[in-house]
C-alpha positions in Angstrom: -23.0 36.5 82.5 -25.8 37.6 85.1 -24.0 39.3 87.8 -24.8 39.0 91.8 -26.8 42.5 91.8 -28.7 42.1 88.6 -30.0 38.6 90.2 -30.8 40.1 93.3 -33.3 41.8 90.8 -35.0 39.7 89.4 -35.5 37.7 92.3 -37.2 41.2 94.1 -39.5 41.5 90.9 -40.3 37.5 91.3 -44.4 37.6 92.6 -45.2 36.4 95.8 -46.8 32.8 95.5 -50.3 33.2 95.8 -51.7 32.3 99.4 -54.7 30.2 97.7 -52.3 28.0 95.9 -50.1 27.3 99.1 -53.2 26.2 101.1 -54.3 24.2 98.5 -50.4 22.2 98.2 -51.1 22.3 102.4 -54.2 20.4 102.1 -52.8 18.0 99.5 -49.9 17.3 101.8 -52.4 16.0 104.3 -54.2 14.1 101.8 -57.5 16.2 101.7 -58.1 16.6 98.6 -62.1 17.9 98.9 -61.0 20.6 100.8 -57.8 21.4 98.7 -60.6 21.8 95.7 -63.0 23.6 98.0 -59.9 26.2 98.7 -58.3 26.0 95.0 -62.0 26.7 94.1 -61.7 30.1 94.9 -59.4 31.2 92.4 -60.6 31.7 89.3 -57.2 31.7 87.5 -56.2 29.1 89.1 -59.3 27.1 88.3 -59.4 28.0 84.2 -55.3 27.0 84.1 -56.6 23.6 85.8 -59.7 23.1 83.8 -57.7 23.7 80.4 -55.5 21.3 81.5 -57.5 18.3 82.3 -59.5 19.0 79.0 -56.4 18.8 76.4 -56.7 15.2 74.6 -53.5 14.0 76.6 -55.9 13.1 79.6 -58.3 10.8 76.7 -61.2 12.0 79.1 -64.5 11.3 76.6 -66.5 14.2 78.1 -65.6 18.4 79.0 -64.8 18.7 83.1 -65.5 21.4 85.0 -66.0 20.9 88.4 -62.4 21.4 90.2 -63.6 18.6 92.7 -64.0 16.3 90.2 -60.8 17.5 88.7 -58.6 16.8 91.5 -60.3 13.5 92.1 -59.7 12.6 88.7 -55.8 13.1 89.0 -55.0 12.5 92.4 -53.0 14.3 95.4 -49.6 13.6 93.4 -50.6 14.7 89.8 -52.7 17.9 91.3 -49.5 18.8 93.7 -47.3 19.0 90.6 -49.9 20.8 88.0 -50.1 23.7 91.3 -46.5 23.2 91.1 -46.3 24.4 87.5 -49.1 27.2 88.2 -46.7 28.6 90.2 -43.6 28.6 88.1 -45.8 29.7 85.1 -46.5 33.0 86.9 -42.9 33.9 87.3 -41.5 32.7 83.9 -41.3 35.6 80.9 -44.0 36.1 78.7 -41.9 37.2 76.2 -38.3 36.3 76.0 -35.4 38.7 74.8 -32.4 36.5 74.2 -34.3 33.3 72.4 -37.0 33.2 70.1 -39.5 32.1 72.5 -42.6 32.6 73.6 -44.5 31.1 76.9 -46.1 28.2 74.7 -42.8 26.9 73.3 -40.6 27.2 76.6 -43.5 25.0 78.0 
């Protein structure tokens, strides 16, 4: 059992949630999505985790995007609010775990 202190732990090692990302869910929430993309657009990371996304067969998209404007037009204020969503848990999940025999991929 995780005690009170060793939670209190964690939760100070946690990353901060990266400003880009919160203006972009801002912009979303007001239904803007060029300038959310024009903002998300700015992150590098943030704009390879969301290209590798939209490209993986699920999405049955016939040719390779790349342009994050397209992107978010493609999925919408809902879809893109949830994939930054994600973004932002992935960064504070383990990349390797100690107690199960997991790794990032599989918990995903």
């Amino acid at each position: 059992m995780v005690n009170r202190q060793e939670l209190e732990e964690f939760i100070k090692k946690l990353p901060p949630k990266p400003d880009i990302v919160i203006r972009t869910l801002e912009e979303i929430e007001n239904r803007d999505l060029k300038k959310a993309s024009q903002i998300a657009s700015t992150d590098p990371v943030l704009v390879k985790y969301l290209r590798n996304l939209i490209n993986k067969p699920i999405f049955g998209l016939r040719n390779r995007v790349t342009d994050i404007g397209q992107i978010f037009t493609l999925l919408g204020s809902d879809a893109v609010s949830e994939l930054l969503h994600h973004y932002l848990l992935s960064l504070i999940t383990p990349k390797e775990w100690r107690i199960f025999n997991l790794d990032t991929n599989s918990f995903e």
